[in-house]
Phi, psi and omega in degrees: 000132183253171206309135209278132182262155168322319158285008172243005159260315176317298201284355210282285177346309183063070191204197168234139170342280164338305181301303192314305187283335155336294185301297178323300193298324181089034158337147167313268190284089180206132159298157140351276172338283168297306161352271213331283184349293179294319147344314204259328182252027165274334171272306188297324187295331224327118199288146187206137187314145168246058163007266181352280188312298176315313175286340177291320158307337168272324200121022187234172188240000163067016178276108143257117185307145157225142187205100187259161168278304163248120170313343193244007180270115163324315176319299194292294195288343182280291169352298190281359216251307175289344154285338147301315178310343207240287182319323158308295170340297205235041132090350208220163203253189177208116157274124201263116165253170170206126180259337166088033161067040166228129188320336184265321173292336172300328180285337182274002174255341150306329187245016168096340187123310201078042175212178189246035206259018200213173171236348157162177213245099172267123175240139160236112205274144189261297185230025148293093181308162177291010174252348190304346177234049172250137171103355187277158173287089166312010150279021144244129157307121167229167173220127191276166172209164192092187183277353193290119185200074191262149192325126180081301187359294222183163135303146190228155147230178187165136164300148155272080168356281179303306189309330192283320167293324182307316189311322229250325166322302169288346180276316163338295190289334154330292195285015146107019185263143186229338197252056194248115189279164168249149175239129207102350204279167176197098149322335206229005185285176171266271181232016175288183243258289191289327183259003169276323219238007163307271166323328175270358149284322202259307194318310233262332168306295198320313201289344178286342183063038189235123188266167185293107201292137168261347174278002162249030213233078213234117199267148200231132207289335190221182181228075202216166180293313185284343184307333195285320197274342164311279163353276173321312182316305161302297186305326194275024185259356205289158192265038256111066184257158199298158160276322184208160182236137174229109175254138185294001182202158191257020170269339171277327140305335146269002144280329157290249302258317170326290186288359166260327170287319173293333175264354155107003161245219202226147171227098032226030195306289177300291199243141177255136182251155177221134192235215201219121150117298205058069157301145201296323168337320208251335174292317182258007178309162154259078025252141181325177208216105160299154164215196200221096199268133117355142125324076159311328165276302187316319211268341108017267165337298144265010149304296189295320197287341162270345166303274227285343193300321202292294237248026178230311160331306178076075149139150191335266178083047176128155150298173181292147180256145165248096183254146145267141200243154183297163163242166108222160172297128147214118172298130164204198197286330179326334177216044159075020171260000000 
């Protein structure tokens, strides 16, 4: 017998060809019942996507582009091991790019590559200025993912930044820290990343009626462990030193965590760390690392869903969408959890 076709699962079944590619599609309106069926004679027959084929016949290349700045930044690579997981998922491969946070590559993953190898682009950008994506062609799909986000551009998702510093800034201050610095942080920025999250530490002081120190307010060439741990370093050296540190990543917080075990003192006894990302890393530190975890699936998730919405559409198919994907605060020990 040579490889079992869709219509010898249809007769396994007792069902019509169509219901079968329903069930394949993952459709809506399939009964339970008819699913199960169709299921049962997929294992048995087995029967198998012919993937290839399926996208050609559309007109696709059944590809998707992901385009992170770093691979070795934990954030990015968890981020990406679940945007693979969803694109498998729903039948399509994921080609893993890394632009190294430089703008020519990010344009080149904006216009696609200049190639025919992709069905559309999720990026998440670094040194794209705001005008870089006026005038692209919207018959390639993008999707954004971070703070870069001018108005119309693409579709976006992204946590709300300011709100997430603020939180984990009041759970500090809750625990009696008056002296708290950020680490990464930029007072004078726009809309990145660091001065979004800026912003939610001066929010969350103001309303406390406490003012913003600017010498504890201290930005890093990289978001790597010595940046963190250099960093921590300056500060506990201030004739007026922090209490608590709010690092903007949680690779920079286990560089604090470092440079304080190593210089004598105790977290969270002297100083409290707070990171960022919830990285698998900050679950096994001695001491674990409260952080700020993202919905990595959510925002995953629904990145790919709006990428296949775009590229099933054939073509722009609406204004741009914009989301926000959850947060949460989870305390652990570093600030006393």
């Amino acid at each position: 017998m040579g490889r079992p076709r869709i219509k010898d699962v249809a007769e396994y079944a007792g069902v019509s060809p169509k219901t079968v590619s329903n069930v394949l599609n993952d459709y809506e309106h399939v009964s339970e019942q008819t699913r199960t069926a169709v299921r049962e004679a997929i294992d048995a027959l087995g029967y198998r996507v012919n993937i290839a084929g399926r996208q050609l016949r559309r007109g696709r290349t059944g590809v998707i582009a992901l385009a992170v700045p770093e691979l070795d930044i934990a954030y990015f690579a968890e981020l990406a091991k679940h945007v693979m997981a969803e694109t498998e998922r729903r039948g399509s491969t994921t080609l893993l790019l890394e632009t190294g946070g430089r703008r020519e590559k990010e344009l080149a993953a904006v216009h696609g590559f200049d190639a025919q190898f992709t069905d559309g682009v999720i990026l998440s950008p670094l040194a794209l200025r705001p005008r870089d994506l006026a005038g692209r062609d919207t018959r390639l799909p993008l999707v954004l993912l971070g703070e870069y986000n001018p108005p119309g551009s693409a579709d976006h998702v992204a946590i709300d930044n300011v709100a997430a510093a603020r939180e984990v800034t009041e759970h500090l201050l809750e625990r009696g820290r008056r002296r708290i610095a950020v680490i990464g942080g930029d007072l004078r920025g726009t809309q990145n990343t660091s001065r979004l999250r800026t912003a939610g530490y001066q929010q969350a002081l103001s309303a406390a009626g406490l003012p913003v120190p600017e010498e504890l307010v201290l930005p890093v060439p990289a978001f790597r462990w010595a940046d963190g741990a250099a960093a921590t370093r300056t500060l506990m050296r201030l004739p007026r030193r922090p209490d608590a540190l709010l690092c903007l990543n949680d690779h920079l917080a286990l560089g604090a965590v470092r440079a304080l075990h190593e210089d004598g003192w105790s977290v969270p006894g002297d100083v409290d760390v707070t990171g960022f990302d919830d990285i698998e890393a900050t679950r096994f530190s001695i001491p674990t690392i409260t952080t700020v975890s993202p919905d990595k699936p959510g925002i995953a998730r629904r990145a790919v869903e709006l990428l296949l919405e775009r590229i099933d559409a054939g073509g722009p198919g609406g204004p741009a969408v914009d989301e926000t994907a959850g947060h949460r605060l989870i305390v652990r020990e570093s600030s006393g959890g």
